[in-house]
C-alpha positions in Angstrom: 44.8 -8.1 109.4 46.7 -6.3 106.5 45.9 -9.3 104.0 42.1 -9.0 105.4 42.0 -5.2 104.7 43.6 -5.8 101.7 41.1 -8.0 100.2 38.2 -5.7 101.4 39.7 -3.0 100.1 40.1 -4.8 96.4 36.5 -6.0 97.0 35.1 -2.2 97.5 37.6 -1.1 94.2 35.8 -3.8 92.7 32.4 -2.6 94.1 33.2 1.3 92.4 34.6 0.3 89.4 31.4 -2.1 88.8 29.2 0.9 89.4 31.0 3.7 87.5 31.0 1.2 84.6 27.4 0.9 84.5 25.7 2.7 81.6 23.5 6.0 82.1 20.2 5.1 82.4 18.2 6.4 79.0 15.4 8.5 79.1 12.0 6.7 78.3 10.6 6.0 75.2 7.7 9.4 75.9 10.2 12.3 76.6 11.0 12.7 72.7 7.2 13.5 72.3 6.5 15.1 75.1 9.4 17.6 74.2 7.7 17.6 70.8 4.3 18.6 72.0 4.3 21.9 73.1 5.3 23.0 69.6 2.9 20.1 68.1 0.0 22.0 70.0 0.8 25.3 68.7 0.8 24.6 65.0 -2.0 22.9 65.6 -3.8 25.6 66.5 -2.3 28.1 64.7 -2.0 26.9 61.3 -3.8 23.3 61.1 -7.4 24.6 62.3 -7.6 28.0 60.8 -7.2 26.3 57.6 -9.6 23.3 58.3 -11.7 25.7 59.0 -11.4 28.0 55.9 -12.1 24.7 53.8 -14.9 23.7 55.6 -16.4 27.2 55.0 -15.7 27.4 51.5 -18.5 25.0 51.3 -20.7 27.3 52.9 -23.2 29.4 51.5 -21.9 32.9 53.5 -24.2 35.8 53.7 -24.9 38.9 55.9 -27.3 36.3 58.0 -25.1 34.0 58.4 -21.5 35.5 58.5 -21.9 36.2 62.3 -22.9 32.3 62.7 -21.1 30.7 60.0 -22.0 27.6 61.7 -25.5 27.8 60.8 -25.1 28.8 57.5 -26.6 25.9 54.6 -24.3 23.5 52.9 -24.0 24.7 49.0 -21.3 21.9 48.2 -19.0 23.2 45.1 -21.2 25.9 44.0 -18.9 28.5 45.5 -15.7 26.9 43.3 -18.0 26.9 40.5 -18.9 30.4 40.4 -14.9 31.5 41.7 -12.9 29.5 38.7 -16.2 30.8 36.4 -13.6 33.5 34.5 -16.5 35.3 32.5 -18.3 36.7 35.6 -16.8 39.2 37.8 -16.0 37.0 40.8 -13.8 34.8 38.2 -12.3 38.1 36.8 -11.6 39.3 40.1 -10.1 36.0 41.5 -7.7 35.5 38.4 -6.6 39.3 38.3 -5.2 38.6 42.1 -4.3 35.3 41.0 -1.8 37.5 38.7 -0.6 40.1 41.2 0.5 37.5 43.4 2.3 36.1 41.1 3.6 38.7 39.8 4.6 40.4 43.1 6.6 37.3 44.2 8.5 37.2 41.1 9.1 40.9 41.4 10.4 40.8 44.9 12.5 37.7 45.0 14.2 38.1 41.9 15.1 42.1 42.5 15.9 40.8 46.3 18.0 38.1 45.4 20.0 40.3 42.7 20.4 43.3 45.2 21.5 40.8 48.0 24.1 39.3 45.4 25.7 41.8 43.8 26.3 43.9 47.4 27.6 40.2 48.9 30.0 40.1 45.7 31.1 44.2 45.6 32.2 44.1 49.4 33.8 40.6 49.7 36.7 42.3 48.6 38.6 44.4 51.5 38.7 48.2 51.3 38.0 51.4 53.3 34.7 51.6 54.7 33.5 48.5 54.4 32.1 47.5 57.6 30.1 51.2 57.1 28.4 49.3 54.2 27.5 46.0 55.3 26.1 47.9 58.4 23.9 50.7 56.1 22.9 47.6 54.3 21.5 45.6 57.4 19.7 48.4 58.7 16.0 47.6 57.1 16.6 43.9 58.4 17.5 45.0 61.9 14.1 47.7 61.8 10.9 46.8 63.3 8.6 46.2 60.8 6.6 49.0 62.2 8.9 52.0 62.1 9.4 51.0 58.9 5.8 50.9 57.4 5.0 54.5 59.5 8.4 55.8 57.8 7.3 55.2 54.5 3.6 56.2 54.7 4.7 59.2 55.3 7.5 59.3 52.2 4.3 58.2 50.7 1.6 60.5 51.2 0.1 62.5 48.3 0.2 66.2 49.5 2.7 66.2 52.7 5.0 63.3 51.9 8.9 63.5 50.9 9.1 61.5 47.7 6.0 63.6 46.3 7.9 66.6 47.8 10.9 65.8 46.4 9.9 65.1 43.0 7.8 67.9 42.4 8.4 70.9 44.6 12.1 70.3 44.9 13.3 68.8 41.1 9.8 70.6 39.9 8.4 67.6 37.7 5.3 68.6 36.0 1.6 67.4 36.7 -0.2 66.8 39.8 1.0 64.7 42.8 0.1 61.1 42.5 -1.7 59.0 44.8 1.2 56.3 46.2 -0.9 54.6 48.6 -4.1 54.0 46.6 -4.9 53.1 42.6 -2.6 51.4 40.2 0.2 53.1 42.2 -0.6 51.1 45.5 1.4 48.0 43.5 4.2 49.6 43.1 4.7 51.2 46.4 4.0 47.9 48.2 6.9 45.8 46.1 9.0 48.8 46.8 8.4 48.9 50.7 8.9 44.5 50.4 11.9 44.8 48.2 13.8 47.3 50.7 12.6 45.2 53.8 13.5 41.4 51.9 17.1 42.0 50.2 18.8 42.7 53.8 18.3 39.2 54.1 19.3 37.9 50.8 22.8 40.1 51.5 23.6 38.6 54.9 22.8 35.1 53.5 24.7 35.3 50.3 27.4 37.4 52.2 28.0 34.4 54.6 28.2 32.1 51.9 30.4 33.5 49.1 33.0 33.7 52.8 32.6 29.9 52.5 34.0 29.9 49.2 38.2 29.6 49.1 40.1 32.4 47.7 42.5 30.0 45.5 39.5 29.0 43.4 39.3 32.1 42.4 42.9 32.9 42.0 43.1 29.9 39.8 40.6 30.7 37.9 42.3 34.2 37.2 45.4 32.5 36.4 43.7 30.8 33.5 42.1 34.1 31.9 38.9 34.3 33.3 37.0 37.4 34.1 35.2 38.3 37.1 31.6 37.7 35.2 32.3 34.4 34.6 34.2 33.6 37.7 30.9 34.6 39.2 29.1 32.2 36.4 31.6 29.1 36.4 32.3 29.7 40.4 30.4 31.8 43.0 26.7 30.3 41.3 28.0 26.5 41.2 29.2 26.8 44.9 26.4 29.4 46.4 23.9 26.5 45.2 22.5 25.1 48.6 22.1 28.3 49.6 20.6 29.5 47.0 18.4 27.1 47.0 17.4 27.8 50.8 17.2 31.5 50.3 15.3 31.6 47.7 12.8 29.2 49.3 12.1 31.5 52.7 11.8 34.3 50.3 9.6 33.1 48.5 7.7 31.6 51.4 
């Protein structure tokens, strides 16, 4: 009897050992796309056919008839290009003057973003009193909704009841009349101001978390040898900050 129960018992070890051995059974070939779907839907949707559709209608002839039921509206092929890129009339005028803007605004922002964000990442990498206080202050237009902080300042903004025109001229008593912030030549100004403030909290907390990737002894070594801070930055932090740079300046941009 013992031999018997011995043998069935190696048999059912056997039986165990043959089952926990077997390999998880994988998923089927569909569950990568079907996990892939929901988010292949929605940019479909969002992105994809709003701008099918924004092509299709540039080839449209658009008017007050028709703009309620664009469908309807009569094919006019590239007449519509030819009188936009048509720089002598005032739609061409008009199309290459915010051609400019645009430019000019993105070059504006990231580059005065990416400079604010680096040289706050560099000033408190180094330990002192107070420094969480900064890195905190200088997180706080990231970490605001967007729409507090558009009410906030178009109220600094205002012409006849807002701070910076009260500042400037009731309290440090400039002369002339208040300027229009908000509308004009001045509108430009105001809105790379309001996107600067909001954009370089990001471009600090990025840069910040990389020059903390980059070892001490570099930089020790390098002071060892004679060089200064500006070209430790130069020779160093730039070479070694590249891929994020690179990825920074990318969603900025974007």
């Amino acid at each position: 009897m013992s031999a018997s129960t011995a043998v069935k018992n190696t048999g059912s070890a056997a039986g165990a050992t043959g089952r926990k051995a077997r390999k998880p059974r994988r998923p089927g070939w569909w569950l990568p796309y079907a996990l892939l779907a929901p988010a292949v839907i929605f940019e479909l949707f969002v992105h994809v056919v709003p701008m099918v559709t924004g092509i299709w209608m540039s080839f449209l002839k658009l008017t007050k008839m028709f703009i309620s039921n664009w469908g309807n509206a009569p094919i006019v092929g590239l007449k519509n290009y030819q009188v936009a890129l048509d720089f002598d009339s005032a739609v061409g005028m008009g199309l290459l003057k915010s051609f400019g803007i645009t430019i000019a605004f993105t070059l504006l922002v990231v580059g005065i973003s990416w400079g604010l964000g680096m040289a706050a990442g560099v000033a408190l990498q180094k330990t002192f009193k107070g420094r969480a206080i900064f890195r905190t202050l200088f997180l706080i237009p990231y970490a605001l909704p967007m729409y507090a902080g558009v009410i906030a300042w178009k109220f600094m903004l205002q012409k006849d009841n807002g701070a910076l025109n009260h500042l400037l001229f009731d309290n440090l008593g400039l002369p002339g009349d208040k300027p229009f912030w908000l509308i004009g030549d001045n509108a430009f100004i105001s809105v790379v101001i309001v996107a600067i403030w909001r954009l370089w909290p990001f471009a600090f907390l990025m840069l910040m978390a990389g020059l903390q990737s980059i070892p001490t002894d570099v930089y020790e070594a390098a002071s060892v040898d004679g060089a200064k801070p500006l070209r430790q930055w130069w020779n160093i932090t730039l070479p070694m900050l590249r891929p994020v740079n690179m990825s920074l300046v990318l969603v900025m941009f974007l």
